[in-house]
N, C-alpha and C positions, 0 to 999 in steps of 0.2 A: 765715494761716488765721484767727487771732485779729478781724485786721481786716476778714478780709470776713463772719466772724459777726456783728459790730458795724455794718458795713451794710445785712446783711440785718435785722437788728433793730431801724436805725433806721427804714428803709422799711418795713416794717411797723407803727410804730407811725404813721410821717405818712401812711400807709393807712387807719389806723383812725380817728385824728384828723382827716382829709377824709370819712369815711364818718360822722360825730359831725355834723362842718357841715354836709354834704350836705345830711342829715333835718334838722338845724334851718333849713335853708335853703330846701327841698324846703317845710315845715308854713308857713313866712311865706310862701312866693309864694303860698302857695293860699289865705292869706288875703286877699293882697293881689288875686291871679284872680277871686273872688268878691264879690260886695255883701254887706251885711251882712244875713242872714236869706233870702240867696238861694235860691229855691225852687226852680232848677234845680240844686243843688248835690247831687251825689251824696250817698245815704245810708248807713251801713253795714251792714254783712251782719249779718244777726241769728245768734244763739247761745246756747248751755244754760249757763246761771252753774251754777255748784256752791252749795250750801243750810247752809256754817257758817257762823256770826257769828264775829268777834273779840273776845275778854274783855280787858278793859285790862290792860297787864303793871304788875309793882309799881312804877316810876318813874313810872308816868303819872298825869295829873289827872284827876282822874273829874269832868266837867261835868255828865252828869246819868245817873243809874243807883244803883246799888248795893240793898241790903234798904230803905231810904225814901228813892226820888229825889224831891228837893225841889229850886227854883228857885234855890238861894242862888247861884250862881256865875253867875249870867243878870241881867241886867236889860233894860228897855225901851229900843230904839233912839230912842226920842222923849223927848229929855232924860235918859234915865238911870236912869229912875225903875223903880220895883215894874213888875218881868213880869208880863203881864198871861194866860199861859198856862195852860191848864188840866190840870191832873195826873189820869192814870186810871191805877190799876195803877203798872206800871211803866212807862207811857210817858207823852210832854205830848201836847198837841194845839193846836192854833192854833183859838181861837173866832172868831168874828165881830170884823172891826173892833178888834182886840184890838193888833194890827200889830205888826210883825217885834221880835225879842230878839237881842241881843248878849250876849256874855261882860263881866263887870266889869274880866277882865284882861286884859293885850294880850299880843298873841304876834307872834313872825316865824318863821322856822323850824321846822317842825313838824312832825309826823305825828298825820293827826287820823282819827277812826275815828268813825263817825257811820251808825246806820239808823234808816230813814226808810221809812212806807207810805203809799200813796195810799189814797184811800178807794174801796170798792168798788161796782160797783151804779150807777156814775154812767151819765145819758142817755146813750148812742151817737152824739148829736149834740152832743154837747158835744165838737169838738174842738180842734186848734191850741194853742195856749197856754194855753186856759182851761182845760186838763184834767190839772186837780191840778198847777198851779206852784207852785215853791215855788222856795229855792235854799242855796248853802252860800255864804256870802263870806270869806273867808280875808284879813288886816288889813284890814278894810271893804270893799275894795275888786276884789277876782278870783272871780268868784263857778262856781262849779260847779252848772250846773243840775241840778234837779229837778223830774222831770213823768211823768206816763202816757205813757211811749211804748211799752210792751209790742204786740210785735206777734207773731201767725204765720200759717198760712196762712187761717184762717178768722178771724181777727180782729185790725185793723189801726188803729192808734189814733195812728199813726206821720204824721199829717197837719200837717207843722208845716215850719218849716226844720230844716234840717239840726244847725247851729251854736243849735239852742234844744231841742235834743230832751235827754231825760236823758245825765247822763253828758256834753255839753257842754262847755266852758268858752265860758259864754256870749255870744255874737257873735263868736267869733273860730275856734273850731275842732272838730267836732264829733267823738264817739268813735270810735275806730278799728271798734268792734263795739257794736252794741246787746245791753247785757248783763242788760235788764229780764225782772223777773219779773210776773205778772198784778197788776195792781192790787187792793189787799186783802191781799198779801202782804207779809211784811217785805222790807226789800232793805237791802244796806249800800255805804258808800263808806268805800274804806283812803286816805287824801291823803298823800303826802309835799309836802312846799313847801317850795321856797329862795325868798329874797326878794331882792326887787333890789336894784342896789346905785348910789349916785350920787357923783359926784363933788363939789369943791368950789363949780363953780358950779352946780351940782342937774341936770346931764346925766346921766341915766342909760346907766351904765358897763355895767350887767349883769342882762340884763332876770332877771325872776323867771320861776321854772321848779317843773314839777308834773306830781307823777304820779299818776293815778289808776286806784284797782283796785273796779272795780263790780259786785259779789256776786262775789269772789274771782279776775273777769276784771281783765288789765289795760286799759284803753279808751283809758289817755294813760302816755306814757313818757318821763318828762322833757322833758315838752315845754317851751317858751318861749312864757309868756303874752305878749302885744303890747300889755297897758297896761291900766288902770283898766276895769271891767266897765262899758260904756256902750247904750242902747238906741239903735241906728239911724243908730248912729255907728262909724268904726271906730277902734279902745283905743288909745290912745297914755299915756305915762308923766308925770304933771306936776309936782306938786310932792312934793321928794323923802320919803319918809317910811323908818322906821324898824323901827317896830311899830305892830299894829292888832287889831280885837276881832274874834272869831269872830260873824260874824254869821249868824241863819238868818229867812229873809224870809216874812211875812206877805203873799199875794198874793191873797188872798179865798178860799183854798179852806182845807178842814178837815184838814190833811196832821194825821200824828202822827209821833213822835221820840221815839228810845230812846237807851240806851246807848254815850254819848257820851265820849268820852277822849283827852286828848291829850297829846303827848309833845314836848316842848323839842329841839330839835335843835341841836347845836353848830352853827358857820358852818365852814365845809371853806377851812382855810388856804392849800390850794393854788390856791384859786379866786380867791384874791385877790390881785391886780400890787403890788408895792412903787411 
């Protein structure tokens, strides 16, 4: 008896464990199915986010928020120098030509918690990409878009690819749900992130994975990024790294950013082979 509880229980788990590779297996064919920014590529189904934010819990780094958020934890992606951001209230905003900000520190592992508004009021013919880009890069290099893709039935702003619209991981897989709110509005993204992992000759052993939750939908769930955020290209992994800076990208529009925190996350010992 004993033993055939122990087979049903192993086969269930190499059930579960096939149903794990499946979807990881299932999310790469259909990167590989598609071109990159392919316009025939299915969109998803749109849906009603729920309307709370997330307050950083007490282990977390507060990047930019609190009773006087100031820039100190940020610098400029171009050498390193003074952010070039502009502080209102409690949030920044990206001026003119002012061009993307990093974190001073590095991170791999995380959970980062991050909202962000488009500006409202924009032409109606401003579409595609040019409407309100922006992005999140997680160690420089996997970036999570950001853009006006708020759509429903009388107003459709959703003219773009698939794999570039918000909630993205950009050029490689687009969100399971469009979970945007109208432009003008605050919106947030919850990120968990494992980071890759490479061998001795700098083969990567174990791609990086990431989950994301956009106005409290999840849009990605553990998924497997496929390599380095590239334009027009499709991501592959190259030289190996370690850790990287929170990056948030200057794309010429006026986006603004709030209440930013992030949280260190061990590396999961079982995930890694001897």
């Amino acid at each position: 008896m004993k033993k055939g509880v122990k087979a049903i229980k192993r086969v269930v788990c190499l059930f579960l464990a096939a149903m794990v590779l499946g979807v990881s297996s299932y999310a790469g064919n259909a990167v590989k199915k598609y071109g990159v920014h392919d316009k025939s590529r299915p969109h998803p189904p749109v849906i009603n986010p729920a309307r709370r934010f997330g307050q950083p819990p007490s282990d977390a780094i507060v990047l930019f928020g609190g009773e006087e958020p100031n820039l100190s934890a940020w610098a400029s992606e171009r050498g390193g120098g003074e952010a070039k951001w502009k502080i209102i209230d409690d949030y920044m905003e990206v001026p003119k030509k002012a061009g993307g900000i990093r974190t001073k520190q590095e991170f791999d592992n995380c959970q980062l918690h991050i909202e962000w508004r488009t500006p409202r009021g924009l032409d109606p013919k401003i579409t595609d990409q040019k409407r309100s880009n922006s992005g999140v890069f997680l160690m420089d290099r996997y970036e999570v878009q950001i853009l006006d893709s708020y759509t429903d039935d009388n107003y459709d702003t959703n003219r773009t690819y698939a794999d570039g619209q918000a909630g993205a991981i950009y050029g490689q897989n687009p969100p399971m749900v469009n979970a945007c709110r109208k432009a003008g509005r605050w919106q947030s993204y919850d990120i968990s992130f494992l980071r890759p992992l490479f061998d001795e000759d700098g083969k990567c052993i174990r791609k990086a994975r990431i989950t994301v939750i956009h106005n409290g939908v999840v849009v990605h769930n553990n998924l497997e990024i496929e390599g380095t955020t590239s334009h027009k290209r499709k991501a592959r992994y190259g030289r190996p790294h370690e850790k990287g800076h929170i990056r948030l990208q200057d794309h010429g529009n006026p986006m603004c950013f709030r209440n930013i925190w992030i949280r260190e996350l061990p590396e999961q010992p079982y995930l890694i082979k001897d």
